[in-house]
C-alpha positions as CSV (number, residue, x, y, z in Angstrom):
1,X,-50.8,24.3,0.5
2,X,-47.6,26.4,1.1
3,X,-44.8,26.4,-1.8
4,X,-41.8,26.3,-0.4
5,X,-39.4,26.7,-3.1
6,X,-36.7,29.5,-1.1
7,X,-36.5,27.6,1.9
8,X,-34.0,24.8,3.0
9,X,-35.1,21.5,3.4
10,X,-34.1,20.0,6.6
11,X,-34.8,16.6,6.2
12,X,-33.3,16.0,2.9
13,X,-29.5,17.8,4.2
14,X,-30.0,15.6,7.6
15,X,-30.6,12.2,5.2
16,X,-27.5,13.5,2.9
17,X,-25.6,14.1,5.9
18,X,-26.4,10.7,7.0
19,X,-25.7,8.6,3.6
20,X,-22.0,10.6,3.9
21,X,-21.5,9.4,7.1
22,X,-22.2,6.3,6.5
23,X,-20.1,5.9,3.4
24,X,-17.5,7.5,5.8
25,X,-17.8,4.8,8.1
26,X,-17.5,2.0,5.4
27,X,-14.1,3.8,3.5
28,X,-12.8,3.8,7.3
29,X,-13.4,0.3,7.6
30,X,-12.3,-1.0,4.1
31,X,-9.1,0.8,5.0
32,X,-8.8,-0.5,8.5
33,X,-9.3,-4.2,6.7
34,X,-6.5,-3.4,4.2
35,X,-4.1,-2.0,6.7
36,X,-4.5,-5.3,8.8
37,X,-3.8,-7.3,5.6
38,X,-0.9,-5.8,4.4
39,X,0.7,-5.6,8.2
40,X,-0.1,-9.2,8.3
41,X,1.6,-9.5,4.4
42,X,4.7,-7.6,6.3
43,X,5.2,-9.7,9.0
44,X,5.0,-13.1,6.5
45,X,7.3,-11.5,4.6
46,X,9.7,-10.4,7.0
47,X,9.7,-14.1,8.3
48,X,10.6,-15.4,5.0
49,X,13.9,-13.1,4.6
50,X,15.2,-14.4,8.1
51,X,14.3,-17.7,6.8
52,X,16.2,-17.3,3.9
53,X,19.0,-15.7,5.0
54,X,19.5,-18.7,7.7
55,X,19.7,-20.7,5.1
56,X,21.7,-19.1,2.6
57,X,24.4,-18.6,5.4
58,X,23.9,-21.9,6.8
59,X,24.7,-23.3,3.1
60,X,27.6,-20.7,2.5
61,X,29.5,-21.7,6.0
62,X,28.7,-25.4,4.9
63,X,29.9,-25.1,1.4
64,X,32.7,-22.0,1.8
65,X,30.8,-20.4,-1.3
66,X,31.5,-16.6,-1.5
67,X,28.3,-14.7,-0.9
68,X,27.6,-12.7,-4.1
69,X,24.9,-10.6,-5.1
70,X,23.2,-10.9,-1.9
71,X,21.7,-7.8,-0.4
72,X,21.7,-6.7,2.8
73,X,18.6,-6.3,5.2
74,X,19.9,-3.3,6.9
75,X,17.1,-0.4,7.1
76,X,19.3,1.3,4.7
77,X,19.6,-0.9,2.1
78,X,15.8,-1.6,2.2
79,X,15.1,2.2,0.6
80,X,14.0,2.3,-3.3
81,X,15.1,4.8,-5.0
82,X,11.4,6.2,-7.3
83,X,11.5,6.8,-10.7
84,X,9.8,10.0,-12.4
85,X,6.4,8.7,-14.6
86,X,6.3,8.2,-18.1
87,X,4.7,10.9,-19.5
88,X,3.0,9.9,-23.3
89,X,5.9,12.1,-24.6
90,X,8.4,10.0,-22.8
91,X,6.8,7.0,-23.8
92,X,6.5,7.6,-27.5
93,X,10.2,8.6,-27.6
94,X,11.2,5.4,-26.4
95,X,9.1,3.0,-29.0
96,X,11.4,4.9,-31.9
């Protein structure tokens, strides 16, 4: 019986190897799954603003109401500005 404490194992870095692949393959796939979803949640969504904005101006050329506080879809208007986190410090200062 040999003791083979100094040398590599081959068999247990190919089975590691193996389990990270396949927990590879499964991340890839969770986030191939959620990409779909949300592109699907984009296109509902994006189906529901030219919906409404048909009839919000069908209703303001019926009713000549001014259109007020209505924004507009251009790819401009669609950016958000981010606020900075709130840091504990931030936070704390804002409960006194």
């Amino acid at each position: 019986m040999r003791f083979d404490l100094f040398h590599t194992r081959v068999d247990a870095h190919v089975r590691k190897a193996q389990q990270y692949l396949q927990e590879a393959n499964v991340a890839r796939l969770e986030h191939h799954v959620a990409a779909e979803h949300h592109s699907a949640l984009a296109s509902m969504y994006a189906e529901r603003v030219a919906w409404l904005e048909r009839e919000l101006s069908e209703s303001v050329m019926r009713f000549d109401l001014p259109l007020r506080g209505v924004a507009s879809t251009s790819p401009g208007s669609l950016k958000r500005t981010v606020e900075p986190p709130m840091t504990l410090p931030r936070a704390l200062q804002n409960e006194l």
